[in-house]
N, C-alpha and C positions, 0 to 999 in steps of 0.2 A: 504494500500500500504506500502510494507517494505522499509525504505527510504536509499538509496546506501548507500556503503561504503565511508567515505571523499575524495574527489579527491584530490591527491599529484600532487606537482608542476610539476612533467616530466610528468605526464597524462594528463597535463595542454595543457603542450606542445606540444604534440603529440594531443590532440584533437584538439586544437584553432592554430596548425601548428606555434608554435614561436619561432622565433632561441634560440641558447641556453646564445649570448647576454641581449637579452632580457626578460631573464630568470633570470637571473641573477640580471637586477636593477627590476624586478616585487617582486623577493626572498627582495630583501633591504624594498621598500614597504609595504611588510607583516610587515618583522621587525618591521615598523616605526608604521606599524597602531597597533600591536599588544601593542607595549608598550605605545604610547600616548592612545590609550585604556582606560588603569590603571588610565587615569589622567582625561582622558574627555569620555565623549560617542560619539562615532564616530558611530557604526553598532550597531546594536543587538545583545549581546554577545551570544547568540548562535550559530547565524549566524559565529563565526569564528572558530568553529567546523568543517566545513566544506567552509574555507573562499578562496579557490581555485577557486569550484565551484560557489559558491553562490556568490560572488565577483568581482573573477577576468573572468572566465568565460562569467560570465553574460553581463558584460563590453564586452569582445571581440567578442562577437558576432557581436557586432555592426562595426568590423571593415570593411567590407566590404561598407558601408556608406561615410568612409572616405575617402575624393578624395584630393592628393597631390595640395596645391597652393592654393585652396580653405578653407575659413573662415568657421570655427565651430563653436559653443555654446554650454556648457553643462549649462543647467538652475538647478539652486540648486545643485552643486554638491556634496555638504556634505564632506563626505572623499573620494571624486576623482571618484567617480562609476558613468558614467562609463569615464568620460569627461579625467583624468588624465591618466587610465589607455591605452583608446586608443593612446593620447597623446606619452603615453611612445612606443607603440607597431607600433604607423603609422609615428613616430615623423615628429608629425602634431602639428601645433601651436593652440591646439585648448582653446578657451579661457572658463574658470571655473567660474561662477557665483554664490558666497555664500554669504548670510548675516551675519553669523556668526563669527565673528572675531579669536575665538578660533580653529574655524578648519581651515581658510584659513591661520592662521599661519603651523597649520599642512599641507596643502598644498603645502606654499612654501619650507617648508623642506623636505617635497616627491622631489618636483622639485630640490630641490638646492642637495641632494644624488642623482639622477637618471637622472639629468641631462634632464630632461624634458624639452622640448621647449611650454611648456602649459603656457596661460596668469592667471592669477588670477584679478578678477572682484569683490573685495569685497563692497558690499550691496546689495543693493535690486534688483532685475532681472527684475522689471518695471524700474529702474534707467538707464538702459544700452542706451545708445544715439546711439552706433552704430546700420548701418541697414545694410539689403542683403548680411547674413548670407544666403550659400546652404547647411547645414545641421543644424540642433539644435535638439539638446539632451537633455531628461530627465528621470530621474529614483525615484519614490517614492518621487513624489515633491507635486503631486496634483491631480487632476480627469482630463482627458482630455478635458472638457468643460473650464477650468481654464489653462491647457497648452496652448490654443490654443488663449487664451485671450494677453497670453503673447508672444508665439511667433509670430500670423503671424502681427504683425506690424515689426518684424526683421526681417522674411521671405525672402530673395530671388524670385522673379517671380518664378523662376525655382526650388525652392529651395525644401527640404523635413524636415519634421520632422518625430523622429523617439522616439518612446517612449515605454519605458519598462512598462508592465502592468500584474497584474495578476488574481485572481477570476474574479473580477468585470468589466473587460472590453465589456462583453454586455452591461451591464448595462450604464457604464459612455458613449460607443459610442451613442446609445439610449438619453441620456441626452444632448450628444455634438451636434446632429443630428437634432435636437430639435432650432437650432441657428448658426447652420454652414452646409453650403455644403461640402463635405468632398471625396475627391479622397482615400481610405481607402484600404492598401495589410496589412494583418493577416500573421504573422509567428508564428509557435509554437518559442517557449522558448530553447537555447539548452541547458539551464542551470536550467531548472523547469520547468517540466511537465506541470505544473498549469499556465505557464507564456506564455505570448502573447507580442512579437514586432511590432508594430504599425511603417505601414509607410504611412504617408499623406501626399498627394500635393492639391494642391492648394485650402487650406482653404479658404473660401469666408463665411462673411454671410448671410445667408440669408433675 
């Protein structure tokens, strides 16, 4: 498979339909990740060869998930993906869960240029005390048998979790399945072919 061309930010825009606002503190964003970059590892430097799609994209797919007044979760979110970027796009308070100290300083400096109304949650995503989150997010944190550990005690009755996955998601559903009853909808990827968005209700287990 021949892999596209880089997606440019106005293709951004025009695909994931984002004002040109918003465009605007997403372009600051880039900035910030590309140069804190240089100092820490934040993504997969090749991944920012193409960090429109593979990034920002991939994050916004999920805006449709985001319901105004309603409590979020992004578990592990590293550098913002996709918990910040919806944040900036729904300005939704949705709250970012990292252990790592080094990036949730870069966090809060996404937030303090872009004016994000995102919480930052620094340690561990078993730590989090609150509960009856209706969405929680995760991207490249862990196998779905192990999201599912951690979310549904935060869970909302009503709630959903929504998680980015990609080769392996037969595989790890087969494994989750194996120890949870699982309400399970499959979307393709609109940002990688190879990728699956996972949306679950009501985890139980079995």
């Amino acid at each position: 498979m021949v892999n596209p061309a880089p997606m440019t930010v106005d293709e951004l825009g025009h695909t994931a339909n984002v004002s040109r606002e918003t465009l605007d503190r997403l372009r600051a964003y880039e900035e910030l990740l590309r140069r804190w970059q240089e100092r820490i590892n934040l993504v997969s430097r090749d991944s920012l060869n193409d960090v429109w799609r593979r990034h920002f994209l991939d994050s916004l797919q999920l805006a449709k998930w985001v319901e105004t007044g309603h409590r979020a979760l992004d578990m592990g979110s590293g550098a913002g993906f996709p918990g910040m970027v919806l944040s900036i796009a729904c300005e939704s308070p949705i709250v970012l869960a990292e252990s790592d100290a080094r990036k949730c300083a870069f966090l809060r400096e996404v937030r303090r240029v872009t004016k994000a109304p995102s919480e930052i949650a620094e340690g561990r995503v078993e730590a989090i005390e609150e509960r009856g989150f209706s969405l929680i997010l995760a991207r490249a944190l862990a196998p779905v048998v192990l999201l599912l550990e951690y979310a549904a005690p935060m869970l909302a009755p009503d709630g959903v979790c929504v998680f980015l996955k990609g080769a392996r998601v037969d595989e790890e559903l087969k494994e989750a399945r194996a120890s949870w009853h699982l309400d399970v909808t499959e979307y393709p990827s609109a940002a990688d072919p190879r990728g699956v968005v996972l949306e679950i209700r009501k985890p139980e287990r079995v």
